[in-house]
C-alpha positions as CSV (number, residue, x, y, z in Angstrom):
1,X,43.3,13.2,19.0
2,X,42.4,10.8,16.4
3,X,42.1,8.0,19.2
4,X,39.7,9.9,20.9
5,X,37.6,10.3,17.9
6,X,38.0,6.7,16.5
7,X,36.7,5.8,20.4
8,X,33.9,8.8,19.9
9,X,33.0,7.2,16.9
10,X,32.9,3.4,17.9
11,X,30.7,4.4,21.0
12,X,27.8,6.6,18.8
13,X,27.6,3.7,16.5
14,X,27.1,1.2,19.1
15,X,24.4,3.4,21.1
16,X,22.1,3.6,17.6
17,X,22.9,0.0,16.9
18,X,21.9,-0.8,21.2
19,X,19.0,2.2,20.8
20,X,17.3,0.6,17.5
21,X,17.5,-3.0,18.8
22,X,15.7,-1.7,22.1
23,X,13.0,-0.9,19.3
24,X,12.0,-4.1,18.4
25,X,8.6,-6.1,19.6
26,X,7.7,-9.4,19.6
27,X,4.1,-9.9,19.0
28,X,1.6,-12.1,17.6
29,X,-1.5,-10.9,15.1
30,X,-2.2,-11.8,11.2
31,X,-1.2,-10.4,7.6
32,X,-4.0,-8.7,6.1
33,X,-4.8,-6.5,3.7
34,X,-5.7,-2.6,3.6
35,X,-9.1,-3.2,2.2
36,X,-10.1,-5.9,4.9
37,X,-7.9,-4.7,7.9
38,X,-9.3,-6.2,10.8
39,X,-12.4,-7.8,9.7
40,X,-11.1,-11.5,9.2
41,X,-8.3,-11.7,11.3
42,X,-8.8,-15.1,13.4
43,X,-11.1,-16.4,11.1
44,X,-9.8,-19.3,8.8
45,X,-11.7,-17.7,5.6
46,X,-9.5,-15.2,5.5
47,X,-6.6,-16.4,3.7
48,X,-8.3,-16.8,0.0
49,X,-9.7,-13.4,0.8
50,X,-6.7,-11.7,1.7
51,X,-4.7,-13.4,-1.2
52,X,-7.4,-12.0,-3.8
53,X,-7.1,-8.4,-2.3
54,X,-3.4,-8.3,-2.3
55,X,-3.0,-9.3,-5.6
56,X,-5.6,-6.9,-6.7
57,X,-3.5,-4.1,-5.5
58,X,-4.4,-3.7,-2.0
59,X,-1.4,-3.4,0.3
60,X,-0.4,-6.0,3.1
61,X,-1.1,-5.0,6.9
62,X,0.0,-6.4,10.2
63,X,-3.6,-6.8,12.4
64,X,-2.3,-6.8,16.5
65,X,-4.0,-10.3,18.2
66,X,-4.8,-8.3,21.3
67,X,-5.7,-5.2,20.1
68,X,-7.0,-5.3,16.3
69,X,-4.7,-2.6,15.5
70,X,-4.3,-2.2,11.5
71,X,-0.5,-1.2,10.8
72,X,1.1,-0.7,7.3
73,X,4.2,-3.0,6.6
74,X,7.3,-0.7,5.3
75,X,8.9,-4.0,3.9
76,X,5.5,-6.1,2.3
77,X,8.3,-8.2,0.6
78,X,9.0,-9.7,3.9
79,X,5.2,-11.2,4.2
80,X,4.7,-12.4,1.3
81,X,4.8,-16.2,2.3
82,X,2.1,-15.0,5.0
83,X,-0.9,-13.5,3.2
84,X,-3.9,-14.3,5.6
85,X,-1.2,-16.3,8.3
86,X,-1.7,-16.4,12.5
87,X,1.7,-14.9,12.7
88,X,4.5,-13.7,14.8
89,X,6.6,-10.8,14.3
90,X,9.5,-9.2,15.8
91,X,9.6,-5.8,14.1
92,X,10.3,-2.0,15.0
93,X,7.3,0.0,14.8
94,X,7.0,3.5,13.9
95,X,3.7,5.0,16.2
96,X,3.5,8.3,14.4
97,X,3.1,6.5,11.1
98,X,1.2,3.5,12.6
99,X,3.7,1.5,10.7
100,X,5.9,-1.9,11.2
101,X,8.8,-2.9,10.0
102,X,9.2,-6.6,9.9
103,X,12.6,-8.3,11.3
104,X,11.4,-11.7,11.5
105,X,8.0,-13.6,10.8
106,X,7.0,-17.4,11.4
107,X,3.9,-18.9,12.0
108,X,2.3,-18.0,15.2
109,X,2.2,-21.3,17.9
């Protein structure tokens, strides 16, 4: 009996850890800010701008490249070498809340 639910066990865990890895995209946009959004994503001015309006409170925000999606970052500690970046992410994104949470970030080739 206890085998059975030591192998039980072992085999939920691994779904969740297979199900939430299935989560994850890989896609390419910029770090923004809540105030500016989309507005200077692609744009090279953007970086002073964003930098100002983060540390003037506003919160970071992932911009999708091919949409122009705004999405609030769950993790902002994870962009912070980023602010106003071309980047990529690979993150697990939560529709409902139109939120991201960042796995890994570098800059966008």
């Amino acid at each position: 009996m206890k085998r059975v639910l030591v192998l039980l066990t072992a085999f939920f865990a691994l779904t969740v850890l297979a199900a939430k890895a299935a989560d994850s995209t890989t896609i390419n946009g910029w770090i923004s800010d809540a105030m500016c959004g989309a507005k200077h994503a692609g744009s090279g001015a953007n970086v002073a701008c964003v930098k100002k309006c983060i540390e003037g409170g506003e919160a970071p925000v992932f911009v999708d490249e091919t949409k122009k999606e705004v999405w609030t970052i769950d993790n902002p500690e994870a962009v912070k070498a980023f602010y106003g970046d071309h980047v990529t992410v690979t993150a697990t994104a939560d529709a409902a809340k139109k939120s991201v949470h960042i796995e890994t970030i570098s800059e966008a080739k």
